[in-house]
Structure formats: C-alpha cells, structure tokens
N, C-alpha and C positions, 0 to 999 in steps of 0.2 A: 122492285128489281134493282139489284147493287150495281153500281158503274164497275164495269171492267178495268181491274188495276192496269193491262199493260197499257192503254192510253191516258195513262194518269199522266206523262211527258209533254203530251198534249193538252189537257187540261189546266195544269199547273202554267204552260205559255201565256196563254189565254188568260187566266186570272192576272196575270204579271200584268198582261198588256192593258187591261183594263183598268186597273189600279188607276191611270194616267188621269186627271184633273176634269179633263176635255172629253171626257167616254163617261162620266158619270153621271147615272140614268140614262144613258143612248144606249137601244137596241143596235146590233151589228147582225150581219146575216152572216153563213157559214161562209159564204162564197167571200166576203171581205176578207174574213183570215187568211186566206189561204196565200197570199203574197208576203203576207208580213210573217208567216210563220217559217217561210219556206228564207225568207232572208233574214228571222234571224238564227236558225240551223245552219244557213249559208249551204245549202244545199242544190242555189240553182245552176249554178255552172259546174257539177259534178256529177256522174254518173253511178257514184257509189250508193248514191243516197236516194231513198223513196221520195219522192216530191208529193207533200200535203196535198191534199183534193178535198172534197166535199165527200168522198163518200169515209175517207179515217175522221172528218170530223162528225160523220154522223154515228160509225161507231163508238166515239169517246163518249158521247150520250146518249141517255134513253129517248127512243122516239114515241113519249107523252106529250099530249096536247099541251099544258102549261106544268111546269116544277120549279120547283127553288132548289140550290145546292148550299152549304154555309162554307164559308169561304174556307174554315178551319178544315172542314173534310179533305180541302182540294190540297192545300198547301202544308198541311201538318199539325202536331199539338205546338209548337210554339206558335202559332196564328189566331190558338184557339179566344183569344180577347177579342178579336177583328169582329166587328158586327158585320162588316159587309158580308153580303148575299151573291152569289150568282143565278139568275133567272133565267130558265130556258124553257121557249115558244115554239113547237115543233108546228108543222103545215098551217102555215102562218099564210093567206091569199092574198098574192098583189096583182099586180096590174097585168093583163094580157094571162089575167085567168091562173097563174103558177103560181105555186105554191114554194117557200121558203123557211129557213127554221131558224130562228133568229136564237140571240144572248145579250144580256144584258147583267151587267155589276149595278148592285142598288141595298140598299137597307131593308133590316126586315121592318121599318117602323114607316119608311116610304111605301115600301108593300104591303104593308097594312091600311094606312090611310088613305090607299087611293082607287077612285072609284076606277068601276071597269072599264070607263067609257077612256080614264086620263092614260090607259096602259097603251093605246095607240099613240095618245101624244109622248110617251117616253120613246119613241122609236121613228120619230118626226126623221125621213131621211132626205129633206133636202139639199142641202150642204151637212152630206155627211163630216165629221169631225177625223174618220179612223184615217181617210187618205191625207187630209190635211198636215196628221200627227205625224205619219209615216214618213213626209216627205221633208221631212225638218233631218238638221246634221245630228246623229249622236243620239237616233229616239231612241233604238235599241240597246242603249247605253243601261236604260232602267231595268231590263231584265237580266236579273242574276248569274253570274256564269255557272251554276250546276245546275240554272233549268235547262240552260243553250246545251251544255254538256248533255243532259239527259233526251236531251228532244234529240239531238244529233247522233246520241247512239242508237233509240229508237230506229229514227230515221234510215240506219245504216242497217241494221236488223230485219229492217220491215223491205229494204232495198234486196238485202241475200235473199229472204222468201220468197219474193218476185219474181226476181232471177232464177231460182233454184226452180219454180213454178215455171215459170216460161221453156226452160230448155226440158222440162217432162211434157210441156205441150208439143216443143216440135217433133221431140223423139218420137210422140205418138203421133202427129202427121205425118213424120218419116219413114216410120214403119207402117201406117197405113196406107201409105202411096204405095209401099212395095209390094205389101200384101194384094194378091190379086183372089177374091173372092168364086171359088165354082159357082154356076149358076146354079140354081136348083132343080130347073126344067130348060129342056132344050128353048119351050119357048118364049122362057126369060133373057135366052144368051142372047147375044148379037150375032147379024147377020154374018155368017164367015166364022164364027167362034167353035171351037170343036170343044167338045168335051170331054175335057184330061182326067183322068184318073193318078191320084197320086203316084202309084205305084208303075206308073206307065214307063217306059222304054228309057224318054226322052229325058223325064224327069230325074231317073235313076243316075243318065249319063252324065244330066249340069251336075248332081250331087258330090257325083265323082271327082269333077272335075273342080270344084271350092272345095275338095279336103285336099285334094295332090297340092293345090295354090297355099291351103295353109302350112301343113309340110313343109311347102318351097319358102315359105315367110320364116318359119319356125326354126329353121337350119340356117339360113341366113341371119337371122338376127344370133343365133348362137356362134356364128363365125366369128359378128361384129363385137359379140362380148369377150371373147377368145382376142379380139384383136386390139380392142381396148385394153385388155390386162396386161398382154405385152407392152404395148406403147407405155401403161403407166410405170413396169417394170424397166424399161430403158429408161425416161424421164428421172427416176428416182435413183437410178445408177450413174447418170450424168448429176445431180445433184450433190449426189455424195462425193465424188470425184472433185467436182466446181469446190465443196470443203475442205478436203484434205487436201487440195490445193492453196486454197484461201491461208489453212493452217501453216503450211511450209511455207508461203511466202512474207509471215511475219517473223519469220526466224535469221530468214536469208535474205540477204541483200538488193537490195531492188535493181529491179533490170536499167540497163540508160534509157534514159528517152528516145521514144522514137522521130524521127526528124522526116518531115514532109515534103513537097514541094507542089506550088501551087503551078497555073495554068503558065504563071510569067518566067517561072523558076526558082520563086524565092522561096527560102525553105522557112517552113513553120514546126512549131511544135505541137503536141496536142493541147489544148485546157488544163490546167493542172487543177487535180480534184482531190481533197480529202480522203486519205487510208480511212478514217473512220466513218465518216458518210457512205462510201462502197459497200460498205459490211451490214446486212442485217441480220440481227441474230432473230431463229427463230423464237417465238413466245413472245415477240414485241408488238406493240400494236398499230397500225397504219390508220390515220386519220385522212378523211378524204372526202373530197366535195367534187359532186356531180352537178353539172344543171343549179347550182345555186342548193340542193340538198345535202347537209352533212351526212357524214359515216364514219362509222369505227369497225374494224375488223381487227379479229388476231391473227397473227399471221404461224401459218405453219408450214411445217416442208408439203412441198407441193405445188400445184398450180389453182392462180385462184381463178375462179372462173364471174362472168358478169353473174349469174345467179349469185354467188355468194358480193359482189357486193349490193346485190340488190337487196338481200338478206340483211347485211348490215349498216342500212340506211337507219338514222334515229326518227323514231317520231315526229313531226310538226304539230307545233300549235294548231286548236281545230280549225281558230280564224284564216292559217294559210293552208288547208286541205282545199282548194277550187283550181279550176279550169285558169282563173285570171292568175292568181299567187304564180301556180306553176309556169305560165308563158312568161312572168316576171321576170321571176329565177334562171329560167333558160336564156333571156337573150340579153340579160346584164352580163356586164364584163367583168374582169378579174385583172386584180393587180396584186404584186407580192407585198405583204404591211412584212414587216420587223419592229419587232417591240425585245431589246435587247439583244441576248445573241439566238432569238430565235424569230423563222420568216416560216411564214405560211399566205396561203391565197385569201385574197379579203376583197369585198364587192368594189370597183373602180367610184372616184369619189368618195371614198371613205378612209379613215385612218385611226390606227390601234394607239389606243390609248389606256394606261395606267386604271383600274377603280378607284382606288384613293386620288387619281387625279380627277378625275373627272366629277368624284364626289368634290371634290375642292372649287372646279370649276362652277359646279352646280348652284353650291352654297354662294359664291362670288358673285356670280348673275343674280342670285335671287336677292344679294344686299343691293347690287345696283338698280334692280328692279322697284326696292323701297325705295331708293335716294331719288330716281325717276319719279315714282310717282307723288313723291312727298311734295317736288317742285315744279307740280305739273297743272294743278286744280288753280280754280280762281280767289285762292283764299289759304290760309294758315292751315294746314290738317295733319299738323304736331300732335304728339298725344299730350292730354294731361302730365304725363310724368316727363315727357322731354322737354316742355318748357317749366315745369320745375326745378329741373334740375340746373337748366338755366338761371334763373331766378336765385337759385342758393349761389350759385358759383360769381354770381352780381350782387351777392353782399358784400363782397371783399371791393366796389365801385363804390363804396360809400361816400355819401355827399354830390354823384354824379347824374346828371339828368336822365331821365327817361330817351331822349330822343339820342343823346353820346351812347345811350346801351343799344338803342336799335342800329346805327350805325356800327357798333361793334362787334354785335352779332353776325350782320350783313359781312362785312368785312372780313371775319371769320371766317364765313363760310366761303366767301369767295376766294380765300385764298388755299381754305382746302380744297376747293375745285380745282385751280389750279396745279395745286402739287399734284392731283391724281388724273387731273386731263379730262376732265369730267364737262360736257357743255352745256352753262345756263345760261341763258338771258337776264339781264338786268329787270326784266320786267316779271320772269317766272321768280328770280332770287326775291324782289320784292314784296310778292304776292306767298312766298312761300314762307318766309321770315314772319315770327310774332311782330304785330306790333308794341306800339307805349302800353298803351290801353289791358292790353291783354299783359303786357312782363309785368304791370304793379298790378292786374289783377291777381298774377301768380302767386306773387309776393306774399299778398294778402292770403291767399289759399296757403302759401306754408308756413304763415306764421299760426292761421288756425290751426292745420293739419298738426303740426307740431304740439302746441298745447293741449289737442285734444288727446293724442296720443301718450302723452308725457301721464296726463291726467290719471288715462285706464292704465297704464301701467303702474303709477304708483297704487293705484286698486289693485291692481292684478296682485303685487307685491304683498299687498297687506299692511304698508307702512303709516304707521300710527303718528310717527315720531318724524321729521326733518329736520337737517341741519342746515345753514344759509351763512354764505361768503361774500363779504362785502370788500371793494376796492372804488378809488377814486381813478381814472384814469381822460387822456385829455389825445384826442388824433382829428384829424382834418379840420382842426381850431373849433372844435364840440368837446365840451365838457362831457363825459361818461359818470356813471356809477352803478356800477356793476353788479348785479346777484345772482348768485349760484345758490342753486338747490343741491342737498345730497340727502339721498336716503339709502335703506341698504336691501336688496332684491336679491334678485335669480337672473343667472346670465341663462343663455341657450341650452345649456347642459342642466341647467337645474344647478349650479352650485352657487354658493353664498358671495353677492358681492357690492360693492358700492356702484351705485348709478349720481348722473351729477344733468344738471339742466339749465339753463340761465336763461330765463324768462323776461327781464326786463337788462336796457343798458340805457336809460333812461337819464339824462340829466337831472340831479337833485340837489344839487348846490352843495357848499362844502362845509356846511355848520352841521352841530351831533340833530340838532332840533329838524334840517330840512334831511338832512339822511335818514333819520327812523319815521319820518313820515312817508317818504319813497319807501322803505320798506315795508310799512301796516298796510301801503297802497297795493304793492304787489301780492302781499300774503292774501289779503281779504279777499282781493279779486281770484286768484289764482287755486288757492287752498283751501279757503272756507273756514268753519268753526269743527272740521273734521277729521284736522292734523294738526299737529301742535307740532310748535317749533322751540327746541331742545338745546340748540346750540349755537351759536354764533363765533366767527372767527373770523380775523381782519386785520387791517396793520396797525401799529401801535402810533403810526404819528399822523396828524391833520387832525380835520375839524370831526372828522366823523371816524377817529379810532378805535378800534373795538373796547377798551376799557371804559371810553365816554356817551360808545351808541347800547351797548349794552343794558346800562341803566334805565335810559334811555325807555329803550324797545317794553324794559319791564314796569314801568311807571304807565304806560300808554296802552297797556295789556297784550303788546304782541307775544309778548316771553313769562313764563312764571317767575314765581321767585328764585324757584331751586334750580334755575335755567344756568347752561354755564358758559364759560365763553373761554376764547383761545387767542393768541397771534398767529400770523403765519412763521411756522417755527425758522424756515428758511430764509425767510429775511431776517430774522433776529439775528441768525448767528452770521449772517452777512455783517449784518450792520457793527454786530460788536467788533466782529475782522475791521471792518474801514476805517470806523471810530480809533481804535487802536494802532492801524497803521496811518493815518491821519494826523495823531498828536504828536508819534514820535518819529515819521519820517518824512512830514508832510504832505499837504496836500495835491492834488490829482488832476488833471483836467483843465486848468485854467491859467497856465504859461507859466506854474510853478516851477522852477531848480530842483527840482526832487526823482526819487529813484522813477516813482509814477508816471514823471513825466518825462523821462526818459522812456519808457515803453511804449507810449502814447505817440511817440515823434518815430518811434522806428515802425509804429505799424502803420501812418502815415505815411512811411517811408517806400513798404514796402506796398503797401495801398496804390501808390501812384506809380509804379512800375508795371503791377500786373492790369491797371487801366490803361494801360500806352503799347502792352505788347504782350499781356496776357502773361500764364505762366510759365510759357515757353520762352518767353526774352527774360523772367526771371530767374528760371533755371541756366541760361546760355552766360548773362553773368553772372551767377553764383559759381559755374566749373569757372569762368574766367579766373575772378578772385582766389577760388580754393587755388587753381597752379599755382599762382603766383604766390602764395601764404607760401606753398610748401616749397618752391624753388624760387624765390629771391630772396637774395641773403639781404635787402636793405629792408625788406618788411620785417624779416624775422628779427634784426634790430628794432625796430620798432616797435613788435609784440614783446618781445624781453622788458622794454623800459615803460612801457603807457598799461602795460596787462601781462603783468608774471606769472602770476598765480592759473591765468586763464590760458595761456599760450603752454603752460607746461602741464594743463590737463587739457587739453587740442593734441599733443605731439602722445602723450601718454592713451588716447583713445585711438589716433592712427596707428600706434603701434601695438594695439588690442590684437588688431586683423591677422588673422595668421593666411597670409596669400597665395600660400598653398592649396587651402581647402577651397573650393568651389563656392561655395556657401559664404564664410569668411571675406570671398573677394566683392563676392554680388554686393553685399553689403557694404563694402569700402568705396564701391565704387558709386552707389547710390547716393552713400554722405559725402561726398566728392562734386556731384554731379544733380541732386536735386535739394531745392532750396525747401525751406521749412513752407510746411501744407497748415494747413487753416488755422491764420493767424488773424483773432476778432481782435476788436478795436477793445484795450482792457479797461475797461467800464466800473466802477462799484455797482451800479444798479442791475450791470448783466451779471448774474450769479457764475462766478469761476472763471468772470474771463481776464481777470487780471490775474490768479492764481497761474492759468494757463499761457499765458503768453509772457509771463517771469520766467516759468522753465524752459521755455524755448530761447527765449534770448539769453539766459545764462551758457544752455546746452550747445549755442552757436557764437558767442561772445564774440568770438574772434573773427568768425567770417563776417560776422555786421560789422565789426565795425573796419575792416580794411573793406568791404561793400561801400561804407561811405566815406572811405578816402579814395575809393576808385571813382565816385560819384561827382566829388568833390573838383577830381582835377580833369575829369572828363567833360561837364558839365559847362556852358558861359558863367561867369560870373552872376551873380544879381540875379537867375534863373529860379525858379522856383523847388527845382531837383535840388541845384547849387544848395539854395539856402535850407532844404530838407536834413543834406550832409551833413552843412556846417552843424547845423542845432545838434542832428545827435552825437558827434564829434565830440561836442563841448561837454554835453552832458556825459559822458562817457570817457572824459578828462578831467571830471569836476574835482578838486580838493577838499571843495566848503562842505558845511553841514549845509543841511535842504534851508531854501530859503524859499519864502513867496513874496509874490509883488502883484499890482494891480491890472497886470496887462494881461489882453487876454491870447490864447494857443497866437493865431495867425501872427500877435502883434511879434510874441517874441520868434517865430520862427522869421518874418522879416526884419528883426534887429538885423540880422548877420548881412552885412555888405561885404565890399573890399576895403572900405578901411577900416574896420573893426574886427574883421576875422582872427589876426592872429591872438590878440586882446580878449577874443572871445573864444578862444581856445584854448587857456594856459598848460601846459607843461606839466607832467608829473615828473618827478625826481625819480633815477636807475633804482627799479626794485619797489614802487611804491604800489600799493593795492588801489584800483580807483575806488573812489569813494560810495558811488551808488551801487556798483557791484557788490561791494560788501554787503551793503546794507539788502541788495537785494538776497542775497543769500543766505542772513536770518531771516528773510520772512520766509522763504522757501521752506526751510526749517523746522522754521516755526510750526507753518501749514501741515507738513507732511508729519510731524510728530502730534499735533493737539489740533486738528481743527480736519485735515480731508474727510478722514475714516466717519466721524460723527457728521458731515452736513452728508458724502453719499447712504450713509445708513437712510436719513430721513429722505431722500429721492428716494428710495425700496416701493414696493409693496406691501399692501398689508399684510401682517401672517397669518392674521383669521380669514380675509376677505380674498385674497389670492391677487391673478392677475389685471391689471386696468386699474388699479387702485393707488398709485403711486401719490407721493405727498401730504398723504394722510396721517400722519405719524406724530401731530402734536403730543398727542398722551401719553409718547415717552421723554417727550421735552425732559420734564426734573430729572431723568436718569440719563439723560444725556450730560446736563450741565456739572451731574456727581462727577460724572467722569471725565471731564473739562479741568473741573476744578480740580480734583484732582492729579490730572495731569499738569497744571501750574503750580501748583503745590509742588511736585516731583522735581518741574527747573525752577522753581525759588530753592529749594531747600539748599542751604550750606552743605558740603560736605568737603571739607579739610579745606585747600585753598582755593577752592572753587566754588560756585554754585553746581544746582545737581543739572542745568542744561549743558555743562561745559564737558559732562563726561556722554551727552548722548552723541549715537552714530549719525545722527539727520544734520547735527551740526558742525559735523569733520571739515567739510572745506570753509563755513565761515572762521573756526577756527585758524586755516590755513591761512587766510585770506586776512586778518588782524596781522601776522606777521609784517605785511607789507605796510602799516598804520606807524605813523610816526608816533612817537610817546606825546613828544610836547612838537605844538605850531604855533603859529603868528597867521595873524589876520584872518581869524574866524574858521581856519582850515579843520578837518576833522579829523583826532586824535585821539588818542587811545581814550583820553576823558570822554570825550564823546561816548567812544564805542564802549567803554564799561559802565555808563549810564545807561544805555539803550535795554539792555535786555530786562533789567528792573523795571525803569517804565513803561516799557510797551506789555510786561505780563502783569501790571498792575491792572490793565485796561481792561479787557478780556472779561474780569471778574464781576464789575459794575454794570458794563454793558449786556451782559448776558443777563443780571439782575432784571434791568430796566425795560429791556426788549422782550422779554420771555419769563420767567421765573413768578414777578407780581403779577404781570398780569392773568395769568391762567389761573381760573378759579374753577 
C-alpha cells in the first residue's frame, strides 16, 4: 500500500530530524514528534495552524506491524545515494499494557545484520536522546527551510479543514436544536405535548409572521444602500471641490496667516507646513505601519476604509506569523529615523543606516575580530604565509640578530595598536608575536619555497638553455658575489619573456680561480647535468671579470666551448664617459679643483639645508634669493661680472614668461618660488647622476650661486654652512684649469676660514666666463649630442621579449658603438675653420660661453689654449674606452 503524498511534509520533517548524530539507530515513538514538529512549523502560539497530534502521524504511515521506507522515497531523487533507511514499528507493547508505534533512521546493512532479539535494544528508551537534542539552542537550525515551509503550509491547510469541518458541525447542532421533531405516537410525546399538524392554524400564523420580518429586513436594507450611494455621491463632490480648490490656490496668492492667541494672550501662529507635503496626488502610494506590520496601499479618490488597509498589509516571514512575534510588534515603540531628506517610523532603539555602510561596518568588525583573535590564544596563530612575509621583508635587516627582529616586530605592532586605539597587553602582544625560533625557521622555509618553485617553473618553461650574471659587491662589511639566473618563459598571459633568479649572494673571494668555483658550486647544486649554461655576462674589471671567469668556467666544464660571454654594456659606456671626463677635466669626489667637484660641494650644500628644515626652509630661501637677484641692483652687478654669459640667459628665460597668460604665470612663479627637486649626490658609479645634476646646476647657475653668497654672510664664520658657501663660491670663481691634490672632500671644504677666504675666492675680471662653467657645458653637450640617446636605448626593453625585461640589450652593443663612433667622427671632422662639433646646435652656449675666455693668461689660468685643446682630447677618449670596456670583450 503507497504512503499518501499529502503527508509527505510530515514525513520529509521527520527524516530531517533524525538525520541528527544522537537519533542514530534510536527508536522514537510518534507521541515524541509531536512537540518538535509543531515547533519547528512554529505553529504553537497560532491559531491558524492545525497542531500535529498522533493521529496525522499515523496517517503519514502505514499501520503494518514492521517496514522499512529508503530514505530516497521520502526526500527525493537527489537523496537517491543516501543508504540510510527509515524503519517503522507500528503496535509496538509497552508498559501498563499500551500499545505505540515507534521510527527509527538506520542502514539497510544494520537491518540486515541484526538479530530480532537486538531490534529492541535499538529502541533502549531510557534517557531518551530526541528531548535532549531538542532542548539545545539552534537544533532546529538543521532542518531545511522548504521543509519548515512545506510543513507550515500543510499545517495551515489541514487548519482551514478543520475549521471549515467544525463550523458544518455546529450548523448542524444548530439546526438540530431548532428542529423540533413530531412524535410519531401520542404515546411517544410528552406529558402536556399536543400534537401539531404542520398545516395547523398556529403554525400558518408564525409563518406569516417570518416572511412580513423578512420583507421588513429586505426594505430596510435597501433604504440603507439607497443611503449609502448618497453619502458616497456627496463625499466625492466635496472631493472634487477640496481639488479645484487645491488647483486655484497654486495660482493665486496665498491667504496671510492666520494669528491666534493663547489662554494668556499672546498671539501665535499656526506651524508652518509644506505646500507640497499637503498635496497628494491620487495614483501615489501610502506606505504605513500598523502594530509593528508594514503596508503598502494605492491611494485613490476616495475614502480608505480599515479593510483596505488590512488588505494591504505585506507578508511576514513565516518565522514571525505567532501569537509572541505579534504582542512583540504591538507594544514596541516608534520613533521617526531620517536617512537624508527622507523620515519614516522605525522601532525605538534602532537607527537607519546606509547598506554600503553598514556593509562597510561589517567588513570592519570582522577585521577586528581577526586582529582580536590573532592576539588572544596562548601562543603564535599567524599563518604560514604571514610570518613569511615577515621573514622576506627581514632580509633587508641583514647581519641583524634574531632577538633586534623579534623586538621589531613587537614594536611594530605595538605602535600600530596604538595609532588605531586598539587594546593589548604586553603579555597577549608577546604571546601573539613569532618568536626567534620560528622567524629563522621561516627564513629557511623561503629560501626552500623559493628554489623549489624557481626550479618547476624553469620546467614548466621548458628551458634547456640559462644565462648567469656575475658581480662582486661588499655591504654590512660582508663581501658578496652575486649570481643571477636568466632564462626565457611565459609571463601570466602566455607571452614570451625573460625570467631572472639569484640563487646564491654567497661570498667567494675576489680571484677568477675562487669565483668559477662559487659558480660550478651554485650550478651543480641548483641546475644539474639538465640545463646547460649558454651565456655569461659581468663586469670587465676585478679579479673575477667576465673576460677572465669565462675561460675559466670553460676549462672546469661549467660552459662549453662555443659558450659566449658579455659585459654589462651600461657600465661600459659609463665607464668610457668618466674615463674621458677624468683625463680632460679632472677628477671627482676626492677634494679635487674641478668642474666635478664643484657639483659634489653644491649637492652638499643643498643636502644640508633640506636636513635642518626640510624642503620647505629650502624653498623659503630660494623665493628669498630669487627677490633679491631680480630687484637688487648690487647683485645684479655682481651676476654681470663673476657670470655673464649665465645672468643673461637667467634674464632672457624670465622674460620667456608671457604674464598675461595664466599658464605662462603659474610657471614663473614656480621657478621663482620652488628650488630644484631631486638632486643626488653625482656619483660616477650611480649611472646618470652626474649627467643630471650638471643640468640642473647650469639651468639654475645663478640662483646657486647668490644661494651661497646669502649663506655666506648670513651664516658665523667657521660654521659648517659658512664654510659649505665659501668652497662652492670659489669653485664657481675658479680661473685655473682643474687641478688635483691630496686632501680629501671634508679636508678641503674646511680649508676655508676667516683668514683665507678672500684668497680663496679670487675675482674674475668684467665679462669673463667662469671657468668650470664652461667646461661644464661641453660636457652637457657632449652627452646630449653622442652619449644620452644610446645608454637610455640600452635601459629599454626587449623588442622580442616585451615588458619586465629592461637591460638586456648587450647584443646590440657593436651597433651601438657604430653609432658612437660615428658620431665622433661627425665632431672631429674638419670643416673649413672649424671642427664639425663647432657647427652642432647642443654646443651653442659653450660656444657663447668661450667668448668670456681670455686668449692668453698668467699663472696656470684657463685660456682659450686650454679650451681649444679640450675638445680634441676628450673625443679622443670615448673611442678606446668603449674598445676596452665593451667591443673585445663580447664574444
């Protein structure tokens, strides 16, 4: 016999319930369900609802002695895997003689194996388990909410029957109380009973007498409809009236207010209200809250009546359809929320707030909630990857203890607790912090994680072939030597590119013999007999330079024969620039008289400015100085005779500005008012920073150097500023050609006292060019015509390889140096009475700038021999060094 589908609702509770851990193989009798079904339908404080009994659970099943149901019947074809069973025991005998009809959830392989005698011990109901489970917070949590839904409509279903059943019983007790039965024999009737004949007198005249009453009912109520359409025909003429009124009074001028007066006398006004809050237009719709229940109504002409808002109540959740939800709603209170320029009623204690805020808030708590618990346990409960990350960002503590990083870390954090107000204990911060132990365990976990990973990726890649980069290098008084892998892969997108790795910074001493062994040590280890290495490239000078490790590497079998090898092409063409400016303008860095170190004393200069008051006191006297250039007439003597050439391209770029235009002014007023921005110390070894800070101090000539005559007389004597001034003063007055001597930056910048200043300052003669100036402005020249273009080509990317691959570009080294040379070739060449650099545009102001050069001097001064030697020797250099550095050695 089939289970009847409409108590499948019931059924399917029941399976759900049993599912639970604690009910597996325990019999349950029907009478247990019936509390926990009924609460979780939430049917017990409501009237709407049929309340579960024993006899709907005995309809949901067949009442056979013993069956089994498979769970897949009750719940559906997606359940169909589930081995579980439901077993059901109908007139089951217990105690005081009754009889019961139990269920049970169980396997068909436990119902198989067990004997008949063990089917009572599955139903052991001593401390039963189901009230146990029930009584815990949140059991009903485990059943689904389309069972609860479908039990509860059930529920509601089987409630209307009832009802509907019930009031057809009383109507038939009601009409059977009125119904008065004839006897059938006198001596059936009672004592005093007469016996009426339908058709009697009596009977005739009551009948009479209920049709005149219905008549009288039937007239009456048709008065009342009669009198209803009136009334709603007056209503809807004062309506229409209330509108055409409403209409003409947005046309016409508003009435005065009217003025009141109160019980004392003092007159009041009314409230003053919104012209368009007064107005509703019909078709709009009224949202409104009853008893804590929303509603929406439309509104039309008319009057609305409570039925219709009781009509336009919305749904509730099923969970608050009861008895409790509702006495909730009703006797909470209300307060107005406003959430911009709109107010509505909202439950008292609460307040309107934004979604995306609150989404925001959300997210907020639930990061405090990790920072909470991260520092809450008796021990570290960081993940692997956050004290990783650690541990990388404590590689840059090189040479620093274990116990300076656990206090730095502490430290750290505790001072981001404090910026965010956050409260920890000293003893939860310590207990939450890694220790030693565990940060160099880390350590050790990313230098494997890394190799390992490094490894499958050059698998992944397919690379057969590596290149490897060799450098000496020397920090926290640790010798380094450095190797870099490169091979060429697949970025994320799948397109072709170079990958680079540096596996070892291992000290290896500075001979070719201990560097290629550092090197067979890292390959053998790391690579195997699986990748061959292709290439090498490194710097051309020390013990381990790539022309001398090369061989090297190939005699020892790390490299084949037809293996090739590279410089780094960016230092070469460094090197050949320094070399060449080196011989013919001296040297740099080491308290030489030269243009070099002249740029070296002003970024010194301005070095200690912006450590005593940042770049704000640097900018405040640079607009000082600029006034002053442009409006005193004793400086501007002074820029005529020490710096001609430079004071009347200063006056010729102020009067660029056209200060009309808005744009033109911004500008004027910038170079006015903000001093020159990132100025490094010019270095030969830092690639371009002496390129770059020659054009800034040419571009600004003049404001530096009245900067260090304002320095100068502002400053004590003997001060450290003072003697900054003086040095670049002098150097910026020099006449001689570059000289060097043995002392080193500090010694000469304290030469300068009080009695040697003016002696270490000398005088140029009305009109003369300074001498390092000059010279700085063939190099400038120089650069910008035969040397920028080719060293930023080789920063590029590669053109096959795309982006991430910058500095790779040895292999067009020879075609670089074609066009180098070249381009020397171009300013040697003769043409008529010049060379060919005297007709290029890059060298217009040194050209201007030789005007101010005397022909012939006394005592070593620098004269036009000088200056028509210089460009011959210095383009001679160029050509060897690029040889030496680059050209041999790439094979």
């Amino acid at each position: 016999m089939p289970l009847s589908p409409t108590f499948a609702p019931i059924r399917k509770a029941i399976a759900h319930l049993l599912l639970n851990d604690e009910l597996d193989g325990v019999f349950c009798s029907y009478e247990r369900f019936i509390d926990p079904l009924n609460i979780i339908a939430g049917s017990l404080g409501s009237n709407e609802f049929a309340k579960i009994n024993e006899g709907l659970l005995k309809s949901a099943f067949r009442n056979e002695k013993e069956y089994y149901i498979e769970y897949s019947l009750i719940l559906g074809d997606e359940n169909e895997k589930n081995n579980n069973i439901l077993f059901v025991r109908c007139g089951q005998r217990i105690s005081g003689g009754k009889y019961c009809h139990e269920l049970c959830r169980t396997t068909m392989g436990q119902l198989v194996n067990a004997a008949p005698a063990d089917k009572g011990r599955l139903g052991g109901d001593g401390q039963h388990p189901l009230p146990r489970l029930t009584s815990k917070r949140g059991w009903q949590d485990s059943i689904p909410q389309d069972i609860k839904n479908d039990l509860r409509k059930f529920l509601r279903e089987e409630g209307k029957k009832r009802e509907q059943q019930n009031k057809k019983k009383q109507i038939r007790r009601a009409s059977g109380a009125q119904k008065k039965r004839l006897p059938l024999s006198p001596s059936k009737a009672g004592a005093g009973t007469e016996n009426r004949h339908p058709n009697s007198k009596k009977t005739k005249k009551k009948s009479r007498n209920v049709d005149a009453e219905e008549a009288r009912l039937a007239l009456e109520m048709v008065n009342m409809k009669a009198s209803l359409i009136q009334l709603k025909q007056k209503m809807d003429s004062m309506i229409a009236t209330r509108l055409e009124r409403e209409k003409g009074t947005e046309i016409t001028a508003s009435p005065p207010p009217v003025v009141t007066s109160d019980s004392d006398g003092n007159q009041e006004s009314p409230p003053a209200t919104s012209s368009s809050a007064s107005r509703i237009k019909p078709g709009s719709h009224l949202y409104y809250v009853i008893n804590g229940r929303p509603g929406k109504l439309k509104i039309r002409d008319g009057v609305i009546f409570i039925s219709d808002l009781e009509k336009g109540f919305l749904d509730l959740p099923p969970q608050l359809e009861n008895d409790s939800a509702e006495k909730i709603r009703t006797n909470r209170k209300k307060k107005i929320g406003t959430y911009g320029a709109s107010q509505c009623w909202i439950p008292a204690k609460t307040t309107l707030i934004a979604t995306s805020h609150l989404t925001l808030l959300q997210k907020s708590r639930a990061i405090v909630k990790n920072l909470e618990d991260t520092f809450s346990g008796g021990k570290c409960t960081m993940s692997r990857e956050c004290i990783a990350i650690m541990a990388m960002y404590n590689l840059h503590n090189y040479g620093g203890s274990d116990e300076a990083t656990e206090m730095i870390i502490g430290g750290a954090y505790r001072s981001l607790f404090y910026e965010i107000g956050f409260s920890c204990s000293s003893e939860r911060l310590s207990k939450g912090c890694p220790s030693r132990r565990t940060i160099a365990r880390s350590e050790m976990n990313i230098a494997a994680d890394s190799l390992l990973r490094v490894l499958q990726e050059i698998k992944n890649d397919g690379a057969e072939k590596v290149g490897i980069t060799t450098d000496h290098g020397h920090r926290a008084g640790q010798d380094h030597f450095v190797i870099v892998l490169c091979w060429p892969g697949s970025d994320d997108d799948g397109n072709r590119t170079l990958k680079f790795f540096c596996p070892s910074i291992d000290s290896a001493g500075h001979t070719t013999k201990e560097a290629a062994s550092a090197v067979k040590n890292v390959v053998s280890r790391f690579l195997g007999d699986d990748v061959e290495v292709s290439t090498i490239m490194g710097d051309s000078g020390g013990g381990a330079a790539v022309q001398h490790l090369h061989p090297r590497l190939v005699e020892i079998g790390v490299m084949k024969q037809d293996s090739r090898r590279a410089n780094c092409s960016l230092h070469g063409m460094t090197k050949s620039m320094e070399n060449a400016s080196k011989k013919t303008m001296g040297d740099q860095g080491m308290g030489c008289r030269t243009p070099f170190q002249m740029l070296y004393v002003f970024s010194c200069l301005m070095s200690w400015i912006r450590e005593k008051g940042g770049i704000g006191l640097l900018d405040t006297l640079w607009a000082a100085v600029m006034d002053q250039v442009i409006n005193n007439p004793e400086w501007e003597g002074v820029a005529e005779k020490h710096c001609p050439q430079p004071w009347k391209e200063f006056l010729a770029h102020v009067d660029s500005f056209d200060t009309a235009d808005e744009e033109d002014l911004d500008k004027l007023t910038k170079f006015m008012t903000e001093s020159p921005r990132n100025i490094q110390d010019p270095v030969w070894t830092r690639w371009q920073t002496v390129i770059k800070t020659t054009v800034i101090f040419l571009d600004n000539y003049v404001s530096i150097y009245f900067l260090a005559v304002g320095m100068k007389s502002y400053f004590p004597s003997n001060s450290h500023p003072w003697k900054l001034a003086c040095a670049l003063i002098s150097l910026m007055n020099e006449k001689a050609i570059p000289s060097d001597n043995s002392t080193s930056v500090e010694s000469f910048i304290s030469s300068f006292n009080n009695a040697n200043t003016n002696e270490a300052t000398p005088s140029l003669k009305e009109g003369q060019s300074p001498t390092f100036h000059t010279m700085l402005l063939f190099h400038k020249a120089f650069c910008e015509y035969a040397f920028n273009d080719h060293f930023n080509f080789l920063l590029r990317n590669d053109p096959y390889f795309g982006a991430g691959t910058f500095g790779q570009l040895s292999r067009f080294m020879p075609e670089r140096c074609y066009l180098i040379y070249k381009r020397l070739d171009d300013l040697r060449e003769n043409i008529g009475e010049h060379d060919g650099w005297w007709y290029k545009k890059e060298f217009g102001p040194y050209k201007r700038a030789l005007d101010g050069i005397p022909k012939k001097s006394k005592n070593s001064c620098a004269d036009m021999e000088f200056f028509d030697k210089l460009p011959t020797l210095f383009f001679d250099q160029p050509n060897c060094e690029l040889d030496a550095h680059n050209l041999i050695i790439i094979r």
